[in-house]
C-alpha positions in Angstrom: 80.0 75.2 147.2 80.2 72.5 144.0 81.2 69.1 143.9 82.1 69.3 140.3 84.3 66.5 139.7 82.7 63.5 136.7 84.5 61.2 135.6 88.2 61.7 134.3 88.1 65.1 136.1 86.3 67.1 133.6 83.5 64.8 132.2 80.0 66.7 132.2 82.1 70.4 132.1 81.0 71.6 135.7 84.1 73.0 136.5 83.4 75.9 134.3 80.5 76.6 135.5 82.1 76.8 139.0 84.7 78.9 137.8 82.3 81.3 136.4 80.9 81.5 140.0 84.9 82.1 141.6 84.8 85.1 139.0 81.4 86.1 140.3 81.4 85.6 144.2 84.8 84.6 145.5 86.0 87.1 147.5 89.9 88.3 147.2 90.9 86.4 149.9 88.8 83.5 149.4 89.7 79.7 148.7 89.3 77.5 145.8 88.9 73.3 146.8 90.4 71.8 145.2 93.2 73.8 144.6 94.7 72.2 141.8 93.7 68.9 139.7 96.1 66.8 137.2 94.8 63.8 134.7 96.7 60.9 134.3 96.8 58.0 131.5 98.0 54.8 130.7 98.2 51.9 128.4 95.8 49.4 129.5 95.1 45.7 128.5 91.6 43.8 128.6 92.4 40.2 128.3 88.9 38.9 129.4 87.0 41.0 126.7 89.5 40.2 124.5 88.8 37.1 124.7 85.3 37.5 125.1 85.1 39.2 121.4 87.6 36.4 119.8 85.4 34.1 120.8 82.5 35.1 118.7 84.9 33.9 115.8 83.8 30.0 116.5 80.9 30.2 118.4 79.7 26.6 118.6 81.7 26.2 115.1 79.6 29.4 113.8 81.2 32.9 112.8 79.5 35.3 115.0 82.6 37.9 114.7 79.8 40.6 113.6 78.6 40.3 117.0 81.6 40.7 119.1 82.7 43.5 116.5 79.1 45.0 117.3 80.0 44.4 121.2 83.3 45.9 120.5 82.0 49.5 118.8 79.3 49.4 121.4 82.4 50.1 124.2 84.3 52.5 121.9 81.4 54.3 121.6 81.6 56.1 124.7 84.3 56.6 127.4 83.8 53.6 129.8 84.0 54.2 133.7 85.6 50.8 135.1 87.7 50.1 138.3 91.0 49.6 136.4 93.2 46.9 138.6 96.8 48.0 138.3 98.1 44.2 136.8 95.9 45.5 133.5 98.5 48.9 132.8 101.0 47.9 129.8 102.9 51.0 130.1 103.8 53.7 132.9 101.7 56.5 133.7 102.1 59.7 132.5 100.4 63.1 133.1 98.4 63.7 130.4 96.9 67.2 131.5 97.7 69.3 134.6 95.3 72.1 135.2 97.5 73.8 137.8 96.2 76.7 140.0 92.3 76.3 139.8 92.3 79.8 141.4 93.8 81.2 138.3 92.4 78.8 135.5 90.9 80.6 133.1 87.1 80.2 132.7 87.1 78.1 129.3 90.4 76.7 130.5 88.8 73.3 129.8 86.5 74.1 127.1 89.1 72.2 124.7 91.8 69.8 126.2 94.6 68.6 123.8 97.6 66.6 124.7 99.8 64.2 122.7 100.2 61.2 124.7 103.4 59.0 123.9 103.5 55.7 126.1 106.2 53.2 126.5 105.5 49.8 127.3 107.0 47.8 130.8 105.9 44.2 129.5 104.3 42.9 126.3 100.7 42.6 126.4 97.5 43.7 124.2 96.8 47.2 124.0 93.1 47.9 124.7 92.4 51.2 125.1 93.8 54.1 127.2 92.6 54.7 130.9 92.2 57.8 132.4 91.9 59.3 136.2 92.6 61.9 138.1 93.9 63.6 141.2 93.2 66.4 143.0 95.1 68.8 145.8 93.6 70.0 148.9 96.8 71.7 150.7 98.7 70.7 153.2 99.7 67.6 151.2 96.1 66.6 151.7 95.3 65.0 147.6 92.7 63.0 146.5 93.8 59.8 144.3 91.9 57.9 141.8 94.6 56.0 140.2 94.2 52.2 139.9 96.5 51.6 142.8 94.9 53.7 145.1 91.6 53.2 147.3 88.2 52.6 145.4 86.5 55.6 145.0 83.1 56.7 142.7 85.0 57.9 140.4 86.9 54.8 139.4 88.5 55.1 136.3 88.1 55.8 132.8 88.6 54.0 130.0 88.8 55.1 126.0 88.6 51.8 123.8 90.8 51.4 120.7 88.7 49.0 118.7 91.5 47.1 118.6 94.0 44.8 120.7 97.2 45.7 118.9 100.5 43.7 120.8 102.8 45.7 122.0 
């Protein structure tokens, strides 16, 4: 028994670890829980630190834009965990990975995730970065969500910064 899950699904790469251990000790008629686990993404805006870095641009009539640049690199740094409200997506969400059958995943079936991501905008806005969650499938139609429409959980959501506010 694992509770492997980080953030965006696979953050901190327990999951191979655990399925190392299905290899190992799951017997042939055992059961994998989850059973299956999708990531999602989507275009995402961020008005308030948007703002929040322009405004280092007059500062009191001083150009402090080194700072919010600074403040800015400090988030693209690393992926940010946030509670993403849904009124901040800028485009729909589409599946970005889908793991499938954890029971037959191979064991470095996550060492290296790729996907090519192509988004198309509902309503103009300024792209800030793309967010990233998860969900996950017990059975039954029993499925854990962590999209920004669904119920709060630990998880939240996850957020990759651009650098950037380009308009779309």
């Amino acid at each position: 028994i694992s509770e492997w899950m980080g953030f965006y699904l696979v953050h901190e790469s327990m999951l191979e670890s655990v399925l190392k251990a299905r290899d190992r000790f799951l017997q042939p008629q055992g059961l994998m829980l989850p059973m299956s686990a999708r990531i999602w993404a989507a275009l995402v805006e961020a008005e308030d630190l948007r703002t929040e870095i322009a405004g280092y641009e007059d500062f009191l009539g001083l150009d402090l834009g080194v700072v919010g640049e600074h403040q800015l690199m400090q988030r693209m740094a690393e992926p940010q965990v946030e509670e993403v409200q849904p009124r901040r997506l800028l485009a729909e969400p589409i599946l970005a990975m889908d793991l499938g059958d954890l029971l037959q995943l191979p064991v470095e079936g996550t060492r290296e995730l790729q996907a090519q991501l192509c988004f198309r905008a509902w309503r103009r806005g300024h792209a800030a970065g793309v967010a990233f969650w998860f969900d996950v499938s017990f059975g039954h139609e029993v499925i854990l969500k962590t999209d920004p429409g669904s119920p709060p959980t630990h998880w939240k959501q996850t957020v990759v910064y651009l650098g950037a506010f380009p308009e779309v």
